[in-house]
LUMLONU-909247 format. One record per atom (N, C-alpha, C): x, y, z; residue number from 1. Coordinates in nm, 4 decimals, padded with zeros to 6 digits, m for minus. Example, Ala and Ser with C-alpha at 12.3 -4.5 7.8 and 13.67 -1.06 7.14 Angstrom:
REC_01.3190_m00.5690_00.7800_1 $
REC_01.2300_m00.4500_00.7800_1 $
REC_01.3200_m00.3300_00.7800_1 $
REC_01.2850_m00.2250_00.7080_2 $
REC_01.3670_m00.1060_00.7140_2 $
REC_01.2900_00.0030_00.7870_2 $
***
This chain:
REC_m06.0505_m02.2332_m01.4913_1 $
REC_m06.1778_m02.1774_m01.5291_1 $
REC_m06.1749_m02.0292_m01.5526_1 $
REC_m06.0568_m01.9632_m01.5394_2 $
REC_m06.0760_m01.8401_m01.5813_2 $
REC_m06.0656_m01.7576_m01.7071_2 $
REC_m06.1252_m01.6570_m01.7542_3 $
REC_m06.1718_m01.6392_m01.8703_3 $
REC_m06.1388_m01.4893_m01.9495_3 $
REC_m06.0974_m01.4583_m01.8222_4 $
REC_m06.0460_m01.2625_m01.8497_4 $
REC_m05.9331_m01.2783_m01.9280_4 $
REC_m05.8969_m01.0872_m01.9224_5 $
REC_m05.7810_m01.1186_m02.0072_5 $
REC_m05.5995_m01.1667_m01.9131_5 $
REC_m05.5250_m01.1631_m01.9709_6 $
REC_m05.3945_m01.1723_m01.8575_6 $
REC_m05.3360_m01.1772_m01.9477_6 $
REC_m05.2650_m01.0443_m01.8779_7 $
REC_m05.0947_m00.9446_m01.9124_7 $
REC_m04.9934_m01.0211_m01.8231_7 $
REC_m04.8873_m01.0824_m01.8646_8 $
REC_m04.7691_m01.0912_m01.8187_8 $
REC_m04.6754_m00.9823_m01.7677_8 $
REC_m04.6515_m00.9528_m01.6653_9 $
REC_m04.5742_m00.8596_m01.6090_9 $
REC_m04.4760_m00.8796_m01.5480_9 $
REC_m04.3277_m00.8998_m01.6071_10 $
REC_m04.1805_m00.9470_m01.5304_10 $
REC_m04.1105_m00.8770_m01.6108_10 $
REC_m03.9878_m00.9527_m01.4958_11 $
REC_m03.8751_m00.8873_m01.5800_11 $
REC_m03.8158_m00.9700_m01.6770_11 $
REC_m03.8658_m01.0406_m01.7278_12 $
REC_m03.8202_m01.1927_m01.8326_12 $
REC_m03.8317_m01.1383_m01.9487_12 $
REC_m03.7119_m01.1171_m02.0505_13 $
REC_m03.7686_m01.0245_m02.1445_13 $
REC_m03.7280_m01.0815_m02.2576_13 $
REC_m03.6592_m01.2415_m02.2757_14 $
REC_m03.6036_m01.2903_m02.3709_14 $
REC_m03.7586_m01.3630_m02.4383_14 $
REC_m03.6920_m01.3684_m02.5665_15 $
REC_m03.7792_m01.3713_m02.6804_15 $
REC_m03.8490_m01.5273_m02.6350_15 $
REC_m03.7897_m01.6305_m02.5957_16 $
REC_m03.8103_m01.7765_m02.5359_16 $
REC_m03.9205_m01.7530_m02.4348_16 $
REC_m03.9334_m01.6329_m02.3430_17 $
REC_m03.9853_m01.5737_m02.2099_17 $
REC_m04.1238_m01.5566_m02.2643_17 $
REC_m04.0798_m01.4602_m02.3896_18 $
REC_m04.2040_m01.3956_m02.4246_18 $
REC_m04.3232_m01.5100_m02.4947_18 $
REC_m04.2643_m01.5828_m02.6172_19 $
REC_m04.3232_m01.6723_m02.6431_19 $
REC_m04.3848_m01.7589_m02.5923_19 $
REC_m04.3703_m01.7960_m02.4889_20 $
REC_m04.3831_m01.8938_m02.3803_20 $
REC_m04.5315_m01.8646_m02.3343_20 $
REC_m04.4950_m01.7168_m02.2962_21 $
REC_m04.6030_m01.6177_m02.2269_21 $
REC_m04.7259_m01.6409_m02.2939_21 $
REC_m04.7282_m01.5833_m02.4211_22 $
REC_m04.7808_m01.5760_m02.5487_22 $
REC_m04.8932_m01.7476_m02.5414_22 $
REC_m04.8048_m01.7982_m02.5559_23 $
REC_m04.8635_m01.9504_m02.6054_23 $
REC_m04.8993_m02.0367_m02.5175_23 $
REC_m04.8989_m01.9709_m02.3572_24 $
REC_m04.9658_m02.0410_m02.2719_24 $
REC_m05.0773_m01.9986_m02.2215_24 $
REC_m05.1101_m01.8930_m02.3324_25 $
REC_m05.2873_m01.8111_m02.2930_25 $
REC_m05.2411_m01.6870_m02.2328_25 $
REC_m05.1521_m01.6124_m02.2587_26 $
REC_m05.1500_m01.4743_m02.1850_26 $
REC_m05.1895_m01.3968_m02.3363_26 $
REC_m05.2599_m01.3136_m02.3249_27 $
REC_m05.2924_m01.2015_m02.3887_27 $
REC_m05.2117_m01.0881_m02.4731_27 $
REC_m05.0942_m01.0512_m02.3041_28 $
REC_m05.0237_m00.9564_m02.3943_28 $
REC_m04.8997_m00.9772_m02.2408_28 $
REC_m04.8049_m00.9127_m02.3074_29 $
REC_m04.6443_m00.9558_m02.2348_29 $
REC_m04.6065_m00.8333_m02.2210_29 $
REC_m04.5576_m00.7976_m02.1165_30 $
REC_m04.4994_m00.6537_m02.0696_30 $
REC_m04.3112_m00.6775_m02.0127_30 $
REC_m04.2264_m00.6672_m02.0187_31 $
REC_m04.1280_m00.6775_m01.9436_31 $
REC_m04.0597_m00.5316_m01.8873_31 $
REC_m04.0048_m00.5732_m01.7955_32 $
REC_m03.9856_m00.4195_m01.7085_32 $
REC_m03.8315_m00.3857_m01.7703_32 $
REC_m03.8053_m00.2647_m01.7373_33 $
REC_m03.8461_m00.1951_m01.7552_33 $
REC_m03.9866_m00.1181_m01.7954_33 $
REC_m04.0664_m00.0567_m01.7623_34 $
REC_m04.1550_m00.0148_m01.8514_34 $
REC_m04.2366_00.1105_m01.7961_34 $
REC_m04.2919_00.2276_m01.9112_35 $
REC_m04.3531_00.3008_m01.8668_35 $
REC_m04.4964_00.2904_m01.7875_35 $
REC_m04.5402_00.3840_m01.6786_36 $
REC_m04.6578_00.3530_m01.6734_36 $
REC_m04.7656_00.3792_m01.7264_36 $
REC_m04.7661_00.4971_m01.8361_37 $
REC_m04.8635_00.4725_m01.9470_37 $
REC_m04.8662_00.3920_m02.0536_37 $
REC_m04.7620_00.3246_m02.1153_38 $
REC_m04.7912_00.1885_m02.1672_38 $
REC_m04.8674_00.1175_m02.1019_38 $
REC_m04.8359_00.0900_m01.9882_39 $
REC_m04.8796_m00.0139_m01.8506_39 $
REC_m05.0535_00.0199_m01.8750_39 $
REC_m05.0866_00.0917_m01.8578_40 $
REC_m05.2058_00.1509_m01.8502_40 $
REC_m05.2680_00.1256_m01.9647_40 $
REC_m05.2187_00.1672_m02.1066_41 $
REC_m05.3308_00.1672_m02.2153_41 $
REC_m05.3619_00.0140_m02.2505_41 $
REC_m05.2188_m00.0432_m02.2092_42 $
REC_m05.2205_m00.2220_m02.2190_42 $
REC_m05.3550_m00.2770_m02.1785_42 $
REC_m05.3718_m00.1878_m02.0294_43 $
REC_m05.4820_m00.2716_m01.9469_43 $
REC_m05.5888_m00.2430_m02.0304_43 $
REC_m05.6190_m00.1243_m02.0490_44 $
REC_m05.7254_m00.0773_m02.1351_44 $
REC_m05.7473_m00.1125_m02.2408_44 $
REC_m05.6659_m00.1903_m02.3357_45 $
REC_m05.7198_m00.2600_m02.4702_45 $
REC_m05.7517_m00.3466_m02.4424_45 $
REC_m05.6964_m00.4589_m02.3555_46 $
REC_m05.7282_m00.5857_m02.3157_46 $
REC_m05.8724_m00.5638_m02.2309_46 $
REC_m05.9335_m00.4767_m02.1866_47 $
REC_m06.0563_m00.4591_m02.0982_47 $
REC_m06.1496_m00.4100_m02.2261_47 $
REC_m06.1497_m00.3863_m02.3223_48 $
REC_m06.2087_m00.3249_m02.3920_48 $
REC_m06.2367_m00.4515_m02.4882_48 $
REC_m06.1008_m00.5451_m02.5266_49 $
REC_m06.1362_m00.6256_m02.5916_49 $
REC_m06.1996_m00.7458_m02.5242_49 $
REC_m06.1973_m00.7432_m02.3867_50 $
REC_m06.3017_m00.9003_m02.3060_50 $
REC_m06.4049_m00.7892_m02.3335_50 $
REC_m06.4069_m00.7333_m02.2887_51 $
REC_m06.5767_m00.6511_m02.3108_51 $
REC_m06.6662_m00.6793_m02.4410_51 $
REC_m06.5585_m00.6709_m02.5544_52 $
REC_m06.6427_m00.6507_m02.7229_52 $
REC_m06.6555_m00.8381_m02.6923_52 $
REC_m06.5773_m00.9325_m02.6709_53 $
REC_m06.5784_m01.0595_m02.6489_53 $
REC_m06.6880_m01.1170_m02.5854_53 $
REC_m06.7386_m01.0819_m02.4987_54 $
REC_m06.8305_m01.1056_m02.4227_54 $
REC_m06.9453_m01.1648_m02.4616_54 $
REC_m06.9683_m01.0358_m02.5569_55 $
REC_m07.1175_m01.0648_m02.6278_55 $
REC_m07.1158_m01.1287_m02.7072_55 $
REC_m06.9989_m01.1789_m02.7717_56 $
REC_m06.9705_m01.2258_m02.9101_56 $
REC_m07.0160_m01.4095_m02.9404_56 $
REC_m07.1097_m01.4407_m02.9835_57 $
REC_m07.0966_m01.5704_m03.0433_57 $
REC_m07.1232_m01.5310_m03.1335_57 $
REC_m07.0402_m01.5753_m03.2782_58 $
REC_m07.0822_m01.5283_m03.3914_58 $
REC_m07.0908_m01.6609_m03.5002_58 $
REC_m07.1389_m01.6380_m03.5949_59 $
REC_m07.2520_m01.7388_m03.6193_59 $
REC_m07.2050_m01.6733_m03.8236_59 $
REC_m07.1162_m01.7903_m03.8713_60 $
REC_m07.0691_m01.7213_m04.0388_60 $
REC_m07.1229_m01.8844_m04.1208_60 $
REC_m07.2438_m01.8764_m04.1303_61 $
REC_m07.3193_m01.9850_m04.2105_61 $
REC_m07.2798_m02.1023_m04.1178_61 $
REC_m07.2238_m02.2186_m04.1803_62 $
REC_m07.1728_m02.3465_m04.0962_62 $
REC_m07.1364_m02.3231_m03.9885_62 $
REC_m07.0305_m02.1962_m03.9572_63 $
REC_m06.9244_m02.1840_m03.8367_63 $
REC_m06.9931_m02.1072_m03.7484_63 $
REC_m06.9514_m02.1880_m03.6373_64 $
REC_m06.9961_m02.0943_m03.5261_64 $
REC_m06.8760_m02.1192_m03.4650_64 $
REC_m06.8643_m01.9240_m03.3795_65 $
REC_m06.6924_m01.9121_m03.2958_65 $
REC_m06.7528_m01.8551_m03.2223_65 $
REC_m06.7844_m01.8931_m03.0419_66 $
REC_m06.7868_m01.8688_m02.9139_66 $
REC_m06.6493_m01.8018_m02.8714_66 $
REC_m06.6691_m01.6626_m02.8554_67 $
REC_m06.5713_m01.6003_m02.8421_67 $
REC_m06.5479_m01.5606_m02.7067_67 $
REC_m06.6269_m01.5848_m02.5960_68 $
REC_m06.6116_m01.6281_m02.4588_68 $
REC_m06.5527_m01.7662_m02.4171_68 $
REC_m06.6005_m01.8952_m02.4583_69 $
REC_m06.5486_m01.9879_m02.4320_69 $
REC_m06.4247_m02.0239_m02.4990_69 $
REC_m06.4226_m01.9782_m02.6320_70 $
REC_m06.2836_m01.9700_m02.7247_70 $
REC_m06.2928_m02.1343_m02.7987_70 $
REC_m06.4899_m02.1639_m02.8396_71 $
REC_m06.4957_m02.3031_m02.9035_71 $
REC_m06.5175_m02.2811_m03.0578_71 $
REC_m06.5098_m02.3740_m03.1046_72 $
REC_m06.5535_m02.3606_m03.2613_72 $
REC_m06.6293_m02.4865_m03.2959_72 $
REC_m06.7563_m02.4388_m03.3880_73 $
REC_m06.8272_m02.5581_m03.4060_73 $
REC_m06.8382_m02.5507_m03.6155_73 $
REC_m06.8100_m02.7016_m03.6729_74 $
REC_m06.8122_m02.6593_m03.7992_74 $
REC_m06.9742_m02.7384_m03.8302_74 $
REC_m07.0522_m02.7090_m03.9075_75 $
REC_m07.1613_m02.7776_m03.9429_75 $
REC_m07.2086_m02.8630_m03.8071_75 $
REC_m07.1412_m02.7876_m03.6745_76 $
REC_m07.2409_m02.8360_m03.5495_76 $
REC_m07.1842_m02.9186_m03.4902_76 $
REC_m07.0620_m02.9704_m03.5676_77 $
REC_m06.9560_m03.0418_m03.4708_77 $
REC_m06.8160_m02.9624_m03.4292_77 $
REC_m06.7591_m02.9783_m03.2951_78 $
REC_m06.6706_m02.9429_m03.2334_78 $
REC_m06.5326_m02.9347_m03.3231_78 $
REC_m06.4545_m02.8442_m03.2990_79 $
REC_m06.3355_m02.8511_m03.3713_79 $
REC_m06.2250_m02.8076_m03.2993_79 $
REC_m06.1044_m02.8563_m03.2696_80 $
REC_m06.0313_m02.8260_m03.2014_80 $
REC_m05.8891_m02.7821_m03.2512_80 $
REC_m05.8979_m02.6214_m03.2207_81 $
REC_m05.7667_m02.5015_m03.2765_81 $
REC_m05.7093_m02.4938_m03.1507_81 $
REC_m05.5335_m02.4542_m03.2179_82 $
REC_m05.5059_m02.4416_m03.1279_82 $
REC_m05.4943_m02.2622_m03.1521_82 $
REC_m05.4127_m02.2594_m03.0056_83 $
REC_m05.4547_m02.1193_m02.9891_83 $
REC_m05.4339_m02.0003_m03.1143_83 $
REC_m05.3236_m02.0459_m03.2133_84 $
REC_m05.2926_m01.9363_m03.3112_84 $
REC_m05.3751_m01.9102_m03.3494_84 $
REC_m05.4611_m02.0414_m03.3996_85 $
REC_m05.5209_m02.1020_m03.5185_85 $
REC_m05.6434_m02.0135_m03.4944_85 $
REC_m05.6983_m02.0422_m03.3480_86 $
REC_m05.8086_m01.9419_m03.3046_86 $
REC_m05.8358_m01.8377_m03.3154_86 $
REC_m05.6904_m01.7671_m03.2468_87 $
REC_m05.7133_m01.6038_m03.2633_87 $
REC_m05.6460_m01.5646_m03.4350_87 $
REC_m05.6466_m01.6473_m03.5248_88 $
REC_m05.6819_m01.6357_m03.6407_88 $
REC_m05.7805_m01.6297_m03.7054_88 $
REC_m05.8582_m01.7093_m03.6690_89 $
REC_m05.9925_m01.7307_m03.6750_89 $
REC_m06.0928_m01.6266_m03.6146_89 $
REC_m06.0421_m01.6192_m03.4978_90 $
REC_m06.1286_m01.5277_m03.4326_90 $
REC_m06.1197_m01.3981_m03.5322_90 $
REC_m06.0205_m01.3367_m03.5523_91 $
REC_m05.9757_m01.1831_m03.6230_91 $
REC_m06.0526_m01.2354_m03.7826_91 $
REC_m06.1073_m01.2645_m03.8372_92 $
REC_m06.1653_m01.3321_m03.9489_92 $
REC_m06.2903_m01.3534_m03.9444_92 $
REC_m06.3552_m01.3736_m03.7757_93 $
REC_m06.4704_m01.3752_m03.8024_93 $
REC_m06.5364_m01.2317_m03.7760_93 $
REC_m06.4679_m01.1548_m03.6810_94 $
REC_m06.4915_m01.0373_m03.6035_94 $
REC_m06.4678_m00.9596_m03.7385_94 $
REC_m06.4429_m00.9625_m03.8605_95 $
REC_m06.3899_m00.8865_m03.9365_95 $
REC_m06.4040_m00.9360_m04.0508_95 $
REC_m06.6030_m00.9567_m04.0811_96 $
REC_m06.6039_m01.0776_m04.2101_96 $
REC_m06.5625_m00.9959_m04.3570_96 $
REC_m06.5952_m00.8564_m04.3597_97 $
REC_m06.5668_m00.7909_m04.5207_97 $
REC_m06.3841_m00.7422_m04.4945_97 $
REC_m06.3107_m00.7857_m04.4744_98 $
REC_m06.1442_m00.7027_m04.4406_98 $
REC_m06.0985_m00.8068_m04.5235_98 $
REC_m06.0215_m00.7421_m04.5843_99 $
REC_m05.9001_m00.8411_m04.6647_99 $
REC_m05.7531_m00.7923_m04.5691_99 $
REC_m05.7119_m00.9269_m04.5155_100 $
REC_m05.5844_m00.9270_m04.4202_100 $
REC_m05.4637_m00.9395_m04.5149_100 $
REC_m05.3966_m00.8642_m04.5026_101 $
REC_m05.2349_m00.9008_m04.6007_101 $
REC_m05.1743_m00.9967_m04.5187_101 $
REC_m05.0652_m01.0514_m04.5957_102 $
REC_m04.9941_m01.1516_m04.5259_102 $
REC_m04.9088_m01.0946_m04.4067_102 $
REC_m04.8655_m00.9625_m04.4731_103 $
REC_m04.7400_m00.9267_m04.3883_103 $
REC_m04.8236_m00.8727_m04.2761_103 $
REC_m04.9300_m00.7869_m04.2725_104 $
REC_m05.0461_m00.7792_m04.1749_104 $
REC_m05.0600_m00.8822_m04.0782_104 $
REC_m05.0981_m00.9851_m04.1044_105 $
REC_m05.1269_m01.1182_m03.9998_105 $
REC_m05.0096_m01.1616_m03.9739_105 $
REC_m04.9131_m01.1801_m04.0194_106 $
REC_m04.7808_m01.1806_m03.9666_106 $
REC_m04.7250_m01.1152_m03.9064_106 $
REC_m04.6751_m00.9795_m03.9015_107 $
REC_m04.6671_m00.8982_m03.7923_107 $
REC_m04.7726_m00.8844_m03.6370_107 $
REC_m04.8841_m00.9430_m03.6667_108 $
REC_m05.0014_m00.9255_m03.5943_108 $
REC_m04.9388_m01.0465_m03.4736_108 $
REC_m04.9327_m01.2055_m03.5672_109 $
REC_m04.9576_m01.3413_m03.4859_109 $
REC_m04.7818_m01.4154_m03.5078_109 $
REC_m04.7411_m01.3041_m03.5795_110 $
REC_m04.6087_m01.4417_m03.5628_110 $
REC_m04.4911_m01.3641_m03.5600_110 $
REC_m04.5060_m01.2236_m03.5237_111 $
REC_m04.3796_m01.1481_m03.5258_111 $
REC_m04.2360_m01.2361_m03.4646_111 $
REC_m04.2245_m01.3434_m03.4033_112 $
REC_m04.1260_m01.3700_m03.3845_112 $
REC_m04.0736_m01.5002_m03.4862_112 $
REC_m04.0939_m01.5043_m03.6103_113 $
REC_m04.0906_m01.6285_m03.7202_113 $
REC_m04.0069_m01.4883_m03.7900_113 $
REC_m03.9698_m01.5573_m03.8739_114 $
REC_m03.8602_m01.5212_m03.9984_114 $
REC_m03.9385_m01.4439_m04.1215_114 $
REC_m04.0281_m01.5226_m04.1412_115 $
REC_m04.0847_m01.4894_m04.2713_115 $
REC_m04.2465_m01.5080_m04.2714_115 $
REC_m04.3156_m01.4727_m04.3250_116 $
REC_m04.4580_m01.4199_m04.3710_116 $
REC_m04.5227_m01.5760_m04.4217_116 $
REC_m04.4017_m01.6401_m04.4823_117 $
REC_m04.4937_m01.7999_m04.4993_117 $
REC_m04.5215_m01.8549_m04.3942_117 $
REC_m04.5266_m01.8239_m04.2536_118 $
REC_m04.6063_m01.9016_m04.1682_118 $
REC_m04.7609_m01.8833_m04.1748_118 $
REC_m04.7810_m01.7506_m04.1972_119 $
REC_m04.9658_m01.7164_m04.2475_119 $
REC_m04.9820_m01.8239_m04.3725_119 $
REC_m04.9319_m01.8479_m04.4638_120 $
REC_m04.9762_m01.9494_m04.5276_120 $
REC_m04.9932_m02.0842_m04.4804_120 $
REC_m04.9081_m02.0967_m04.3685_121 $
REC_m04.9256_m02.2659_m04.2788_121 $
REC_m05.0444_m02.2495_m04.2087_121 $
REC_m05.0725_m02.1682_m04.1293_122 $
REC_m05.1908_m02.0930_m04.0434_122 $
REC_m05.3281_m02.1491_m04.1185_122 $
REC_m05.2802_m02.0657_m04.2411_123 $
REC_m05.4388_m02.0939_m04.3110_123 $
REC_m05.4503_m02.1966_m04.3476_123 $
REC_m05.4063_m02.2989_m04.3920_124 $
REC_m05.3715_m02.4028_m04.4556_124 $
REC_m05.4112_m02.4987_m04.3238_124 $
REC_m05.4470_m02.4485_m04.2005_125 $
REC_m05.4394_m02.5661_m04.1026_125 $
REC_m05.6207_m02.5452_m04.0996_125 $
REC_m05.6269_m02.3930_m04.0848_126 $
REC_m05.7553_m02.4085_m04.0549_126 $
REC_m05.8332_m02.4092_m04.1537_126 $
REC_m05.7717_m02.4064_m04.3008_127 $
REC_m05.8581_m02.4806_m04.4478_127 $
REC_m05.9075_m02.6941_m04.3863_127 $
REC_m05.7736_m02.6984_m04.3590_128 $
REC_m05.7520_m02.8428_m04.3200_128 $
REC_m05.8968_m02.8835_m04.2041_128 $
REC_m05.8925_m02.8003_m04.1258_129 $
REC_m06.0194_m02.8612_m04.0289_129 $
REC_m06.1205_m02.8015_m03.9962_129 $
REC_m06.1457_m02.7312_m04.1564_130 $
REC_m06.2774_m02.6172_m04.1635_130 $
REC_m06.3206_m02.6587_m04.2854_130 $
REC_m06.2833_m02.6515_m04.3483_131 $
REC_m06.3067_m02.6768_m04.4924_131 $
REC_m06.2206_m02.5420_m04.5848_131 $
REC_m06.2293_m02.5682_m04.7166_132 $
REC_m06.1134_m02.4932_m04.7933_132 $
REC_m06.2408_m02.3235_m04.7827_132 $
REC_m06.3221_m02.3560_m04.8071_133 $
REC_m06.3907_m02.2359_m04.8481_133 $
REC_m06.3910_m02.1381_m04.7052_133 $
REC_m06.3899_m02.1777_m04.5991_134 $
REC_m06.3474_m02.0421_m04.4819_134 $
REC_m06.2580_m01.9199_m04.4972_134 $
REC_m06.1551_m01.9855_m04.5668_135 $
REC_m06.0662_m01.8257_m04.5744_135 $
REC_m06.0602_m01.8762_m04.7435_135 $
REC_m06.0370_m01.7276_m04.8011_136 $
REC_m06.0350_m01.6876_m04.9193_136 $
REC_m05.9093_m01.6320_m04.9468_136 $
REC_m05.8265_m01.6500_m05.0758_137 $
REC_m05.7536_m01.6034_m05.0974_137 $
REC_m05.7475_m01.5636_m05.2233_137 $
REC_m05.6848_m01.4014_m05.1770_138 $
REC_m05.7507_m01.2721_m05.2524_138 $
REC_m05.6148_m01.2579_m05.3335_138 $
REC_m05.6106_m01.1742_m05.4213_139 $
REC_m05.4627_m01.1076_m05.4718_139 $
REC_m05.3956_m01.0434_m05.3553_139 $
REC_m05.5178_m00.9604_m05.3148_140 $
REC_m05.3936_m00.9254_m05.1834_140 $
REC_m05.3927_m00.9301_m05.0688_140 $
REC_m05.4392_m01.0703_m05.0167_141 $
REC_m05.4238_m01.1552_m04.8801_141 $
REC_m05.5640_m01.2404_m04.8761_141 $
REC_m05.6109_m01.2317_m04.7666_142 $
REC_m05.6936_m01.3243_m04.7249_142 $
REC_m05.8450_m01.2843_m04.6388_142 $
REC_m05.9558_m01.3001_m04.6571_143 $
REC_m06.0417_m01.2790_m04.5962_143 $
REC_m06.1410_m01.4181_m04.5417_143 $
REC_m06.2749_m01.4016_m04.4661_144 $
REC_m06.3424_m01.4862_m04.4324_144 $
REC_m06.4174_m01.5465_m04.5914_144 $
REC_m06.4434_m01.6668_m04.6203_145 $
REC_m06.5049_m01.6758_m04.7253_145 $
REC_m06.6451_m01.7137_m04.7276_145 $
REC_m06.7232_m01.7030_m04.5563_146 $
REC_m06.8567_m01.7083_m04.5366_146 $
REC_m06.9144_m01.6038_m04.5354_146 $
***
């Protein structure tokens, strides 16, 4: 039931470690070595971003994204993302006029993939269980299309 944010803090620093971290609901991954003002501003984005979260149900015509509970409803029925898919979603709704580049959202959500065509699988999942018209694709990347 808990809902804050959570930083991983070890000394586990292999890329398998990190991912792991990543994709089992941690926020953000620290491995030690590490300074303590990194340490610090870490905490502080992640407190800043449950904070802007908080208030957030946001509401883009059909879609609604509960950005506390982390639900999505399309035309009022439930939809179930997984976590990429979400905080894809989420950065899309929080950010309805931005056009995202590929290499942008890729560096952002998949820095550990090879190549930039995974943002095209990404979108392509949540075209798949949103409908095509949610994300837009621009000449030069992708925005919300509500």
């Amino acid at each position: 039931g808990y809902s804050g944010p959570i930083l991983f803090l070890t000394a586990r620093d292999a890329l398998e470690d990190r991912v792991r971290g990543l994709d089992l609901g941690g926020d953000d991954y620290l491995a030690k070595p590490f300074h303590l003002e990194e340490f610090m501003a870490r905490v502080r984005a992640l407190l800043r971003r449950e904070a802007r979260s908080k208030q957030a149900r946001v509401q883009r015509g059909p879609l609604e994204v509960d950005l506390v509970d982390r639900t999505v409803r399309w035309w009022g029925r439930p939809v179930e993302l997984a976590p990429k898919e979400f905080a894809l979603l989420e950065l899309f709704v929080l950010h309805p006029h931005r056009i995202f580049t590929p290499q942008e959202l890729w560096e952002r959500f998949f820095p550990e993939s090879t190549s930039d065509s995974i943002v095209r699988v990404y979108v392509r999942k949540l075209r798949e269980k949103l409908g095509a018209e949610v994300i837009r694709t621009l000449p030069s990347g992708y925005a919300l299309g509500l």
